[in-house]
C-alpha beads as a LAMMPS data file, in Angstrom:
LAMMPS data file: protein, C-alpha beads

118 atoms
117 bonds

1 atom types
1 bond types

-500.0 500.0 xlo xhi
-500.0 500.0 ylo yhi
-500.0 500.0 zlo zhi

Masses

1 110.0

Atoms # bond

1 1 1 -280.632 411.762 130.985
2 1 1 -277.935 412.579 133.493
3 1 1 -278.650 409.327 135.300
4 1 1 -278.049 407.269 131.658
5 1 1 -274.886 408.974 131.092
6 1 1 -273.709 408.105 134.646
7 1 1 -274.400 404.629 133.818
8 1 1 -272.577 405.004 130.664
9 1 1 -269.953 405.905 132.037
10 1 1 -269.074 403.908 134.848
11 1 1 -269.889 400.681 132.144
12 1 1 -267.182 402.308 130.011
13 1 1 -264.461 402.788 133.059
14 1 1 -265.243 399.335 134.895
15 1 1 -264.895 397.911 131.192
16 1 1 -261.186 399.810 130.887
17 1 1 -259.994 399.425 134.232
18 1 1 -258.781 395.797 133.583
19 1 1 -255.442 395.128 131.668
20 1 1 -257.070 392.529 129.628
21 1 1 -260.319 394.023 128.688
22 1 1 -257.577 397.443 127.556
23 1 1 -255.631 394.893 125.608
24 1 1 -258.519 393.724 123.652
25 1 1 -259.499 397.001 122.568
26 1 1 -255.880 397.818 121.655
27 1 1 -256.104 394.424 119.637
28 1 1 -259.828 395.485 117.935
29 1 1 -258.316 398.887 117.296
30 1 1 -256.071 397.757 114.613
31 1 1 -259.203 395.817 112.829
32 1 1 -262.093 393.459 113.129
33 1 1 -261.118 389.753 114.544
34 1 1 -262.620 386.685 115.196
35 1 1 -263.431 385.452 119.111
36 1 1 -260.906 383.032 118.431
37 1 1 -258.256 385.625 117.014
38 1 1 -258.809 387.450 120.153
39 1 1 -258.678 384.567 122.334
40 1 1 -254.938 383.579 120.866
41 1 1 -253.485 386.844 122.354
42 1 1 -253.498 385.868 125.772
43 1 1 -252.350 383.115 127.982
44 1 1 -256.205 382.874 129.506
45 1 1 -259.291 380.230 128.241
46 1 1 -261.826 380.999 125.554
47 1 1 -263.793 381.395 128.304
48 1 1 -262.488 383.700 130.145
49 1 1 -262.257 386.159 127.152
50 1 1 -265.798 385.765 126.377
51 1 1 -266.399 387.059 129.552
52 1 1 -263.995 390.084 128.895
53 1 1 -265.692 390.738 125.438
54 1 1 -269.084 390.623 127.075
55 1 1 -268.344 393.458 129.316
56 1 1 -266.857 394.962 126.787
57 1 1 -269.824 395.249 124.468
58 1 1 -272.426 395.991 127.278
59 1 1 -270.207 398.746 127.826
60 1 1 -270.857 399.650 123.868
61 1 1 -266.883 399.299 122.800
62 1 1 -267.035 396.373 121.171
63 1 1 -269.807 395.132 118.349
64 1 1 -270.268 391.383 117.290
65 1 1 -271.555 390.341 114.371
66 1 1 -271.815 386.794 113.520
67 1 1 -270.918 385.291 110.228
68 1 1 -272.220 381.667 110.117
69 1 1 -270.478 380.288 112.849
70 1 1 -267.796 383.312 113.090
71 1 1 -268.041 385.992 115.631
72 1 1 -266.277 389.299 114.219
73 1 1 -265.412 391.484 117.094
74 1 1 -264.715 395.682 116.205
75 1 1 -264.177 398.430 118.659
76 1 1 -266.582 401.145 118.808
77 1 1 -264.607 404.128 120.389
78 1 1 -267.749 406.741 120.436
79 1 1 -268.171 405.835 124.615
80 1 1 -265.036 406.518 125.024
81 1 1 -265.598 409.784 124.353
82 1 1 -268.041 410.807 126.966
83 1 1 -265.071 408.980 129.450
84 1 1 -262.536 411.763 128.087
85 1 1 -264.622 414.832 128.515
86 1 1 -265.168 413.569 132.068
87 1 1 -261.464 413.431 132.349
88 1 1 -260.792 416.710 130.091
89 1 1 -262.728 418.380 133.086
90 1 1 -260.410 417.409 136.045
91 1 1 -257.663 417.437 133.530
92 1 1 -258.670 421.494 133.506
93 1 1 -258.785 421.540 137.078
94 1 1 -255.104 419.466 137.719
95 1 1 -253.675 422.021 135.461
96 1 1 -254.866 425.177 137.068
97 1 1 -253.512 423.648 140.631
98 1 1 -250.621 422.625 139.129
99 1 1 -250.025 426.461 137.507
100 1 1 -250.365 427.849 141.159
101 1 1 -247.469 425.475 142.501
102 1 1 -245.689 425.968 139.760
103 1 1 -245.968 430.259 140.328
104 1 1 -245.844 429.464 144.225
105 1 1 -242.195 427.778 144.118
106 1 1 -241.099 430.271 141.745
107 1 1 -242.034 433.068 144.069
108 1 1 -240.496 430.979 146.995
109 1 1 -237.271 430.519 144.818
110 1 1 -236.760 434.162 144.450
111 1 1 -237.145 435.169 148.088
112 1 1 -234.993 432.254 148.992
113 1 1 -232.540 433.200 146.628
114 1 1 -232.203 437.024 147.828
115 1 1 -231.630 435.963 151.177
116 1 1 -228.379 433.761 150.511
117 1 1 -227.244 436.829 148.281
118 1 1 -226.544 438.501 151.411

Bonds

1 1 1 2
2 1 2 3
3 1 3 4
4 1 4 5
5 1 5 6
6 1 6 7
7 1 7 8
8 1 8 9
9 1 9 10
10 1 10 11
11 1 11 12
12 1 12 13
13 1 13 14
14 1 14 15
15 1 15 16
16 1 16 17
17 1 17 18
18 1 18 19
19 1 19 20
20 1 20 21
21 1 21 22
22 1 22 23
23 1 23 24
24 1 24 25
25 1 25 26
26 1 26 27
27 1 27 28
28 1 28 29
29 1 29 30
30 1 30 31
31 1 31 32
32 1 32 33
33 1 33 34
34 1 34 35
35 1 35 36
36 1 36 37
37 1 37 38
38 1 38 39
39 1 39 40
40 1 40 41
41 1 41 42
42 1 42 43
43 1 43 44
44 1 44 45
45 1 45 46
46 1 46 47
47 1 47 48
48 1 48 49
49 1 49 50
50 1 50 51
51 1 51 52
52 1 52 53
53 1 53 54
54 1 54 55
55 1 55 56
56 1 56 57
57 1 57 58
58 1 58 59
59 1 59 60
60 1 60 61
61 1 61 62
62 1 62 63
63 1 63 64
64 1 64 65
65 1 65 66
66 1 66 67
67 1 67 68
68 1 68 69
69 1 69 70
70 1 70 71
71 1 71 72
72 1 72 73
73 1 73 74
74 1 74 75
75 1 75 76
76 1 76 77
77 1 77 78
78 1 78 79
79 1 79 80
80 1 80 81
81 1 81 82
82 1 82 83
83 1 83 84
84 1 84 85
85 1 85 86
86 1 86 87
87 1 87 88
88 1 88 89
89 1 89 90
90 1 90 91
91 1 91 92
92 1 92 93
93 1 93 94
94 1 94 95
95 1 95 96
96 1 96 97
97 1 97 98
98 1 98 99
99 1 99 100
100 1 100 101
101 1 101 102
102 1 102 103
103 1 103 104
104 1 104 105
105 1 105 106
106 1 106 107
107 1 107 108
108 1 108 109
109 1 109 110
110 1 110 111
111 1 111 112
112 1 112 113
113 1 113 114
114 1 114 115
115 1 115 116
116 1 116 117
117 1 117 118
């Protein structure tokens, strides 16, 4: 099970760490669209957003369904989530460093600040 959700979740960050492939989803989050609808965002082929979509839905953050000769393209969010717990953990982590400095300079401030005084 571990090894799945490793896989799962490097699909899911490959599929958001490109500009294009975000933008799509941030396009699909506001409702469905046709390939074509998609396609007439951005200054690239057909082609090359087919490509973007397909990593996208092996990824599971984007379902097709096809309508006659339509493609319908919607964002499924749910992987996302296992990305953001992975995240919320370092987040934790950042945060408790961060604290530390923060108390550190403090401390540093107010022995600096005695010594001037004198």
């Amino acid at each position: 099970m571990g090894e799945y959700r490793n896989e799962s979740l490097d699909a899911v960050l490959g599929a958001v760490a490109d500009s294009t492939r975000r933008a799509i989803l941030a396009r699909l989050a506001t409702g469905e669209a046709r390939v074509t609808e998609v396609a007439g965002d951005f200054p690239i082929s057909l082609n090359s957003v087919s490509k973007h979509v397909r990593m996208l839905e092996r990824a599971g953050l984007v379902r097709r369904e096809i309508r006659g000769r339509d493609h319908f393209l919607s964002l499924n969010a749910a992987p996302l989530a296992e990305a953001a717990d992975w995240i919320d953990y370092y987040r934790g982590f950042w945060e408790g460093k961060l604290a530390a400095l923060e108390e550190f300079v403090k401390g540093k401030h107010k022995t600096t600040g005695k010594r001037n005084r004198k």
